[in-house]
Structure formats: C-alpha cells, structure tokens
Kinemage of the C-alpha trace (Angstrom):
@kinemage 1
@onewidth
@group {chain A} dominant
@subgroup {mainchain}
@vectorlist {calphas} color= white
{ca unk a 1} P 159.316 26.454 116.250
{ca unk a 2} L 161.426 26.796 113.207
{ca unk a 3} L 158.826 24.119 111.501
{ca unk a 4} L 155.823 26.381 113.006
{ca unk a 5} L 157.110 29.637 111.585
{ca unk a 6} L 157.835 27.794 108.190
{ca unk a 7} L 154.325 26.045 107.492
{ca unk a 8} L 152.802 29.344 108.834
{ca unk a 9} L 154.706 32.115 106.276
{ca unk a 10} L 153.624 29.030 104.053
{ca unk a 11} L 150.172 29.634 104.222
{ca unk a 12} L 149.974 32.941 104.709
{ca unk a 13} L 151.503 33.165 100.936
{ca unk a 14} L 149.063 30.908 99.445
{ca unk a 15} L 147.313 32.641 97.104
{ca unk a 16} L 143.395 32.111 95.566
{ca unk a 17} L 141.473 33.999 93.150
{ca unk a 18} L 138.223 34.715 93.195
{ca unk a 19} L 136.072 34.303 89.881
{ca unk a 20} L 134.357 37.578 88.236
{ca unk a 21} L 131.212 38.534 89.785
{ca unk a 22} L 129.125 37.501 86.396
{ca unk a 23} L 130.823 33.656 86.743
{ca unk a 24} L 129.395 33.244 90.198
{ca unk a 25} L 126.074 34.976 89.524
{ca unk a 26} L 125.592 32.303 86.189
{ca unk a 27} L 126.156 29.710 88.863
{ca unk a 28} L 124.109 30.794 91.041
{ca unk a 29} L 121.139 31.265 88.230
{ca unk a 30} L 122.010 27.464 87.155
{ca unk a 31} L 122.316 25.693 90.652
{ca unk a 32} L 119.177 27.946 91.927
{ca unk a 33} L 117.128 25.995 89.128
{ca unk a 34} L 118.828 22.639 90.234
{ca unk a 35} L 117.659 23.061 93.353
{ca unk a 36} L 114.051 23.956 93.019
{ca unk a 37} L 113.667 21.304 90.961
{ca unk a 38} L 114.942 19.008 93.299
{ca unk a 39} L 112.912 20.101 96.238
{ca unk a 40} L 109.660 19.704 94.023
{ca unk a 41} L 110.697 16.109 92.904
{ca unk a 42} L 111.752 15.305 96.536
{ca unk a 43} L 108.766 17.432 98.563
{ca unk a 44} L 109.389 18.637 101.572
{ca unk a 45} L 108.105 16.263 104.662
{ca unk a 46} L 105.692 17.545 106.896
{ca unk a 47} L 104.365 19.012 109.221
{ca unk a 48} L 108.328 20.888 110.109
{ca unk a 49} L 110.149 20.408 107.246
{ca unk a 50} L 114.033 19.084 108.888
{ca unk a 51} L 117.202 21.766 109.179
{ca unk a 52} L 118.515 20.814 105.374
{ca unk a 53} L 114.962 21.898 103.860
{ca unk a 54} L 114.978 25.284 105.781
{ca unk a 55} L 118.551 25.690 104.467
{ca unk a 56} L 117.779 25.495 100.920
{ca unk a 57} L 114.936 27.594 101.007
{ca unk a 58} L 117.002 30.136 102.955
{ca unk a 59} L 119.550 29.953 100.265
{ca unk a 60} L 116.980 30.086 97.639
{ca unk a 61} L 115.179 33.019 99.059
{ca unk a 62} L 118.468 35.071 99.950
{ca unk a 63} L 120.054 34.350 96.545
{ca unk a 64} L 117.298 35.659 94.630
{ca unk a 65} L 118.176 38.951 95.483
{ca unk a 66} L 122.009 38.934 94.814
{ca unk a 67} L 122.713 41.351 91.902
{ca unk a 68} L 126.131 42.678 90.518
{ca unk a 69} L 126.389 44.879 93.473
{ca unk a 70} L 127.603 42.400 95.278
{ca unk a 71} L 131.075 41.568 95.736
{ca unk a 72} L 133.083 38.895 93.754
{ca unk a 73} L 133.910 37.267 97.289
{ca unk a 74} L 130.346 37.322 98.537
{ca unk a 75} L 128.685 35.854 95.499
{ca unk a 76} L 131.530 32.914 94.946
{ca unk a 77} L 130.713 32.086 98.996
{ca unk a 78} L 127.030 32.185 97.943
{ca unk a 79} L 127.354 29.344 95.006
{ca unk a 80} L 129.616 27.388 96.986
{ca unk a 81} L 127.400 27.441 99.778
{ca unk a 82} L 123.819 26.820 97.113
{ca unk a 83} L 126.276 23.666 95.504
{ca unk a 84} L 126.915 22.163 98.488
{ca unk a 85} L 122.911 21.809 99.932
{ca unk a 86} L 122.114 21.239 95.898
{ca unk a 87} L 124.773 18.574 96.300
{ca unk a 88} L 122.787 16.978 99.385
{ca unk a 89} L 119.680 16.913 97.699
{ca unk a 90} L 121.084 15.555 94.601
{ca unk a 91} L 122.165 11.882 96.841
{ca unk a 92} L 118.823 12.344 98.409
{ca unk a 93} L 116.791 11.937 95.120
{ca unk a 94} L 119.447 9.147 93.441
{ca unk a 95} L 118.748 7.262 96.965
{ca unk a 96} L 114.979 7.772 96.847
{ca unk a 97} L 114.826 6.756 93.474
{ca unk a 98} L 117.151 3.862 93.935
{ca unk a 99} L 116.034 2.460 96.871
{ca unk a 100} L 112.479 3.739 97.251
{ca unk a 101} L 112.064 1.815 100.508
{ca unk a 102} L 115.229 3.003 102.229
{ca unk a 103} L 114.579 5.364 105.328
{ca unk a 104} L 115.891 9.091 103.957
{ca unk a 105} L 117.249 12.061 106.466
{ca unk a 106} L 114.031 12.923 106.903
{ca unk a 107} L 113.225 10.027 108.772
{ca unk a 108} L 110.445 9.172 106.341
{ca unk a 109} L 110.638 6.082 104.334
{ca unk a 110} L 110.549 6.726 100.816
C-alpha cells in the first residue's frame, strides 16, 4: 500500500495551469474558422448527418456564444474539445482528397 499511497500523494501534487481567458478565446476564434471551413469543403452527408457532424455543429453553435465571462477553465476545455473534432475532420479531408475513392466514416464513398 506503501506504493499506492506514494503514486497517489504523487498525483495529487501535480500541478497544471490553465492559459488566460483571451489565449483560449483566440483559439477558439481560429479553430472555429478551421472548422467551418472544413465542414463546407467536406459537406455534410445526408439525409442524418452521422454523430461527428452533429458534434461539430454543437461545438460551433455553443462556442459562438462564449465571451470573457467565462472562466479560464471552461474556455481552455472548450478549444480542446473544438481541436480535437477540428482534428477529425482535418484526416477526413487529407483522406478524401487523397484517396477520393476510399469509403469515409460516413459510410459514403468519396
């Protein structure tokens, strides 16, 4: 238990910062216009676009209203949350463009 108690007063130590609020909100300004353009060059499928498309335009819709009233915590979780689904559709487009024929998430062939 000796190990246990160790790795846990380890962790509970561990320190992290959190960037200013006006960091996270430039990021989220930036990766917001990353991602619509992506969507447009990628189009939704049709007729229900799949779970990752409802995602970003969740993000994109609930991030357009963050303002400096927010906290520092809430709008770092906010871009890290818009990079990662910006990150997704970022591999989607390379593949699309790179392999035009190859079958995508959405099930659609290119």
């Amino acid at each position: 238990m000796g190990v246990v108690r160790l790795a846990t007063r380890k962790a509970l130590v561990l320190a992290f910062s959190v960037p200013p609020a006006h960091a996270s909100l430039k990021a989220i300004e930036e990766l917001r216009g990353h991602l619509e353009m992506l969507l447009d060059a990628v189009g939704a499928p049709s007729p229900s676009p799949p779970a990752m498309f409802r995602e970003a335009e969740w993000l994109l819709r609930i991030t357009a209203q963050e303002g400096p009233a927010a906290t520092p915590y809430h709008l770092w979780e906010r871009a890290k949350a818009l990079a990662g689904v910006t990150r997704k559709f970022a591999g989607l487009y390379e593949l699309r463009i790179t392999r035009p024929n190859a079958p995508t998430t959405t099930g659609r062939v290119g």
